[in-house]
C-alpha positions in Angstrom: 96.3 108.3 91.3 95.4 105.8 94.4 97.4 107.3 97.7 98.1 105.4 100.8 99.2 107.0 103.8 100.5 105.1 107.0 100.4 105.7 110.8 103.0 103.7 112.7 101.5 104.6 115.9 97.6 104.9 116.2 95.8 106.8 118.5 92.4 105.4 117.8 91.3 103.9 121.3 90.2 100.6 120.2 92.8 99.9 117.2 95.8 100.5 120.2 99.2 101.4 119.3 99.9 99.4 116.0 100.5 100.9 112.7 97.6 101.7 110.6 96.8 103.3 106.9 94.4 104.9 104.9 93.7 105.0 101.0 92.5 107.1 98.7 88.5 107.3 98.7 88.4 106.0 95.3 89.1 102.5 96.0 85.7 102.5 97.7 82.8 100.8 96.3 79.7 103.1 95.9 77.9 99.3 95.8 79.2 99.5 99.4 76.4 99.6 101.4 77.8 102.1 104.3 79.0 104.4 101.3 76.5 107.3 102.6 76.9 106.1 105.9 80.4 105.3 106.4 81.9 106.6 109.9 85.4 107.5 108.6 83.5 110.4 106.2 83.1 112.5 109.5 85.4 113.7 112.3 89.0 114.2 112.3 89.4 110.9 110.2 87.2 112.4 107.1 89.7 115.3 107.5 92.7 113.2 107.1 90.7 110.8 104.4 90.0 113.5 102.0 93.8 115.0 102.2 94.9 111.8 101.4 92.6 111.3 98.5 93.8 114.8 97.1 97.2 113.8 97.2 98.0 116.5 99.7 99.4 113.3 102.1 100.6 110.3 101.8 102.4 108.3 99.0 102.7 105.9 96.2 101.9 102.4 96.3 106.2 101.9 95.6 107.0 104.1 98.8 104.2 102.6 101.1 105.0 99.1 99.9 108.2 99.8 101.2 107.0 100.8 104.5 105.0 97.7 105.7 108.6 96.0 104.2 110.0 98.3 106.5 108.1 97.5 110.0 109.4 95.0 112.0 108.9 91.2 111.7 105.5 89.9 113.4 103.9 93.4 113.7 100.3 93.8 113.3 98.7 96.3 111.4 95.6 97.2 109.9 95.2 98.2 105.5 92.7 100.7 105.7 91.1 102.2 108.6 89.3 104.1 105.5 89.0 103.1 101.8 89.4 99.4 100.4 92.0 97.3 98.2 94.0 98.9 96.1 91.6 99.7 92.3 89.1 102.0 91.3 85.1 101.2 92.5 84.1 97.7 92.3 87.6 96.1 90.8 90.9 95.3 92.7 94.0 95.6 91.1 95.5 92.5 91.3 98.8 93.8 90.5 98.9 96.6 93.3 97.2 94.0 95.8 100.3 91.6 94.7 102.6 94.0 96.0 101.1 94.6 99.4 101.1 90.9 100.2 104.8 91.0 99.3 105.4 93.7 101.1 103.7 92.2 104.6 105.3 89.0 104.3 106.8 88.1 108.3 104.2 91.1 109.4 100.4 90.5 110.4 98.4 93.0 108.3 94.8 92.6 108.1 92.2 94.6 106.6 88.2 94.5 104.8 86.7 94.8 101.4 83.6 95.5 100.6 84.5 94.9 97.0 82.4 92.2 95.2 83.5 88.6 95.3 82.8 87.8 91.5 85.4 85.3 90.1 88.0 87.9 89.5 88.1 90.1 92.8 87.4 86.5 94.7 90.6 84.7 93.0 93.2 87.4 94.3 91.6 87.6 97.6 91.8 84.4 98.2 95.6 84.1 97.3 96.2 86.8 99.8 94.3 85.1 102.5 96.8 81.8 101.8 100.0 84.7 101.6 99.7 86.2 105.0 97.5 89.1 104.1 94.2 88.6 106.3 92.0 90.3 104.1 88.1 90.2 106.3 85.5 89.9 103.8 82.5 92.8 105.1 79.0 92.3 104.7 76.1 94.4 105.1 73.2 91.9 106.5 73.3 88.6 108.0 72.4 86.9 104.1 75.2 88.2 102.7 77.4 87.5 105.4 76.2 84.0 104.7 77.2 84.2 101.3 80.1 85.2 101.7 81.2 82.6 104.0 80.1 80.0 101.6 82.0 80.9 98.8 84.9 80.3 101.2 87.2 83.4 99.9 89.0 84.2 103.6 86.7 85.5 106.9 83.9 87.4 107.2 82.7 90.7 108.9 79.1 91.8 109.3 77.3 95.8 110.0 75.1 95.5 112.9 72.8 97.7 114.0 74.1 100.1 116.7 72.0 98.5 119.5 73.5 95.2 119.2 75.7 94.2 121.8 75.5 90.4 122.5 76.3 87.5 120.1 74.1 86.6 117.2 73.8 83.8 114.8 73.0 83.8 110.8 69.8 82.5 109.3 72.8 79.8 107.5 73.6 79.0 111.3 77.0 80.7 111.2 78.0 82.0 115.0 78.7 85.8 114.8 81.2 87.2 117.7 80.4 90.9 118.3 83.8 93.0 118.2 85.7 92.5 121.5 86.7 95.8 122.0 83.0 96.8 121.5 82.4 95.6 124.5 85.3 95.7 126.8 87.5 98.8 127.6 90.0 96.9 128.1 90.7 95.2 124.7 91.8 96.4 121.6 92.6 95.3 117.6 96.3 95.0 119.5 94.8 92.6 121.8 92.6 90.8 120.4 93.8 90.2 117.0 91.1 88.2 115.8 90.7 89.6 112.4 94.1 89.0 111.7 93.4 85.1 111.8 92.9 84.2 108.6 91.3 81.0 109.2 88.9 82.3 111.5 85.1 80.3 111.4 83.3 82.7 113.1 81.8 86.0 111.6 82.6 88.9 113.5 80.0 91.6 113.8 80.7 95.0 114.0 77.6 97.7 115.6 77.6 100.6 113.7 79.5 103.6 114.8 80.3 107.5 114.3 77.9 110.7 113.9 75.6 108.0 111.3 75.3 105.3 113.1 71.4 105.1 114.0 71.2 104.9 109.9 72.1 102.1 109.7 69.8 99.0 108.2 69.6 95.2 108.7 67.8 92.1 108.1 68.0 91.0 111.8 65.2 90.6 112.8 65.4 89.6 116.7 67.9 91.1 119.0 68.9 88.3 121.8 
């Protein structure tokens, strides 16, 4: 069985204060292409990951539903600082992803999948985009992220290489905003906010990060 666990006060440096969960590990996709690489599968956050995913901590999707009910009106949050939507490898439960966006109506969660958009997974994604559930599609190089962003399911993430720290655009001509609080000490997920916007154009790319970062591959080809 799938547990969720939440934080209602994190004390990650660039999320800020706002709540923030974790799921079980097997929600992941092993298509993902950060699988081996992932950040949150070493450190203190692996630690806390796998407890969760034994069931040692956290809850049911009933009682954590009722949590995110629970937080006050307009909070932010973020689904997921590890795993993905709710359903085993590659599928999303429609059902269990149903309830979250019920449960976050009047709050501002947002979160990423690296599920894959076929017409299934892409239909309830979509409808939680439209219900107040920002749900940031994540790509893996700057083709996908185009593809994504034409099959026009909600907003898009990229993986960047670690050493890229200035703005970039896609081979599809889509501009892609490196993370904010990359590169300012000063901002944070509680700050910036912008992939809670749900309507968002630009991509946001994200350098890789944690103990396996420098493993990381893409197709870009020319750093600016």
């Amino acid at each position: 069985m799938t547990h969720f666990h939440l934080t209602l006060v994190s004390n990650n440096a660039k999320t800020g204060k706002i709540p923030v969960s974790t799921s079980s590990a097997d929600t992941c996709p092993k298509t993902c292409g950060q699988f081996e690489t992932c950040y949150a599968k070493t450190g203190p956050l692996a630690l806390h990951w796998k407890k969760i995913t034994a069931g040692a901590r956290g809850t049911n999707l009933r009682e954590f539903a009722a949590l995110i009910k629970a937080l006050p009106d307009g909070q932010l949050w973020r689904h997921n600082q590890a795993g993905d939507l709710p359903g085993t490898d590659e599928s999303i439960n429609a059902r269990q992803l149903a309830t979250l966006v019920k449960a976050n109506i009047g709050k501002r969660g947002f979160t990423y999948t690296h599920k894959p958009m076929n017409a299934r997974n892409a239909s309830v994604v979509r409808h939680a985009n439209k219900n107040g559930l920002t749900v940031n599609l994540s790509a893996d190089t700057l083709k996908e992220a185009d593809t994504l962003k034409a099959q026009n399911i909600g907003p898009v993430v990229v993986v960047l290489p670690a050493n890229v720290t200035t703005n970039q655009t896609t081979p599809a001509g889509h501009k892609i905003v490196i993370c904010p609080a990359t590169n300012r000490d000063n901002v944070t997920c509680a700050s910036c906010k912008l992939c809670a916007w749900s309507e968002r154009q630009v991509i946001i790319g994200f350098p890789a990060h944690g103990s396996k970062k420098n493993q990381v591959k893409s197709d870009l080809i020319q750093i600016s």
